[in-house]
C-alpha positions, 0 to 999 in steps of 0.5 A, a space after each residue: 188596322 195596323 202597319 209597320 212602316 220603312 224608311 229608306 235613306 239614299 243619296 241623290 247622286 246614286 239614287 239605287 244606293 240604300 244607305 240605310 233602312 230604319 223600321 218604325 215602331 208599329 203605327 196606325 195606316 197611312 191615312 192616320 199618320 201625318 206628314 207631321 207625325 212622320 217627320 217629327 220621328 225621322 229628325 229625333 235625336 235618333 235620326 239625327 245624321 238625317 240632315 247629311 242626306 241629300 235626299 230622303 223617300 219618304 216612306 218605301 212601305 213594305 208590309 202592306 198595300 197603300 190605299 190610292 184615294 184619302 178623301 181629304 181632297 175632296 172639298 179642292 184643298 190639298 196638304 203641303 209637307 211642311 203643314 197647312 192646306 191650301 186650294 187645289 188652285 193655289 200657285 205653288 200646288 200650279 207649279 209642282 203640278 207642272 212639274 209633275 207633268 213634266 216628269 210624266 211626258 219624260 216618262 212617256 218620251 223614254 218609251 221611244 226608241 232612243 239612242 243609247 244612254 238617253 233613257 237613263 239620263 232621261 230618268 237621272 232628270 226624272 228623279 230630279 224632278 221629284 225632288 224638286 217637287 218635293 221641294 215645292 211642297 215644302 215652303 218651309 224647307 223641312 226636307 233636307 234637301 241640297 242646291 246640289 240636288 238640281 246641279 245644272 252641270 250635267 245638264 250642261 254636260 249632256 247639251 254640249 255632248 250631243 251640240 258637238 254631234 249636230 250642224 251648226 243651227 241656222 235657222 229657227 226649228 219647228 217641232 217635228 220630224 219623228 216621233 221621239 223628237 216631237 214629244 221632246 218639243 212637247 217636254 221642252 214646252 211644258 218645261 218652260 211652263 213649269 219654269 213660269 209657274 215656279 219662278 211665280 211662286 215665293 220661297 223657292 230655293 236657289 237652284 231650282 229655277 236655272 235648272 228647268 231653264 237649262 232643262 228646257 235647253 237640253 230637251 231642244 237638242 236632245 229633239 235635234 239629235 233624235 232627229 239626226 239619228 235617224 238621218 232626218 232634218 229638223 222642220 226649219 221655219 222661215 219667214 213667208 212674205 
């Protein structure tokens, strides 16, 4: 069987935004082609401007469906982007595997109903998140990727937007309340698993780390102010004697 297969080239901050698509010659499957093989293609002289983008999905495929299940898992070893395999339990697949479900309980947090802007900033985080563990699959930093990718500042922004709408905290909080702001005490926790398994693993590039830390921050107030939007109090613990 035989495909053609599409590069699709967009840049992190306007992640809708197509800058270009570029068909490949006719090629075996996806279970044939390797990651090798693909990105030895997309840095040919061709490609050349490939490194002046922020961020690259590889591949959108557009002329036939993708078979979910290789079989090359299945003795516990799975591929890194940058070649090699390694354990299923190996730490850096432990950290991206966090990271992964991470991006999955934001997933399910958007489902929520949510105050206006916070679905879209929720999936702007989500789309990070890929290409953080992108990243973390890379070791070797084939992927052009950029520190910009994980800028902390519209986090920062986003926490000081919603902090200025809240009372001032003054008591420690237990997750609670409503829904919505019990799975973002769910994501805020995951999230500051994911910093320890990251932060455990070499070669990480700088950026990556601080970001899931201001993350996790932003995912304390966000509980915070689902709560005060509904005009409930957060859960405060106190100490019993």
């Amino acid at each position: 069987m035989w495909c053609r297969k599409t590069f699709v080239f967009r840049q992190l901050s306007h992640p809708q935004q197509t800058l270009g698509e570029t068909p490949l010659p006719l090629c075996p499957t996806p279970s044939k082609t390797s990651s090798a093989q693909i990105w030895n293609f997309a840095s040919s002289s061709a490609f050349g401007w490939l490194g002046k983008i922020m961020w690259v999905s590889f591949i959108d495929c557009y002329d036939f469906p993708m078979k979910v299940y290789t079989k090359t898992g299945d003795e516990g070893e799975t591929s890194l982007f940058s070649g090699g395999r390694v354990g299923k339990d190996h730490p850096r697949i432990e950290a991206y595997g966090t990271v992964d479900e991470l991006n999955s309980v934001l997933g399910l947090l958007s489902t929520e109903p949510l105050a206006d802007g916070v679905v879209e900033r929720l999936q702007g985080v989500q789309s990070v998140l890929f290409s953080i563990g992108s990243s973390l699959a890379d070791p070797e930093s084939k992927l052009p990727l950029e520190d910009a990718a994980w800028s902390t500042e519209p986090l920062e922004e986003w926490i000081d937007a919603m902090d200025a709408t809240l009372d001032e905290l003054r008591a420690f909080i237990q997750p609670g309340g409503c829904r919505g702001a019990a799975l973002a005490h769910v994501a805020r926790t995951v999230c500051r698993r994911a910093e320890r398994r990251v932060h455990a693993i070499d070669g990480v590039q700088p950026g990556i780390v601080p970001y899931l830390n201001r993350l996790s921050d932003a995912l304390f107030v966000l509980a915070r102010a689902i709560n005060a939007n509904l005009g409930l109090r957060d859960p405060e613990w106190r100490p019993r004697g």
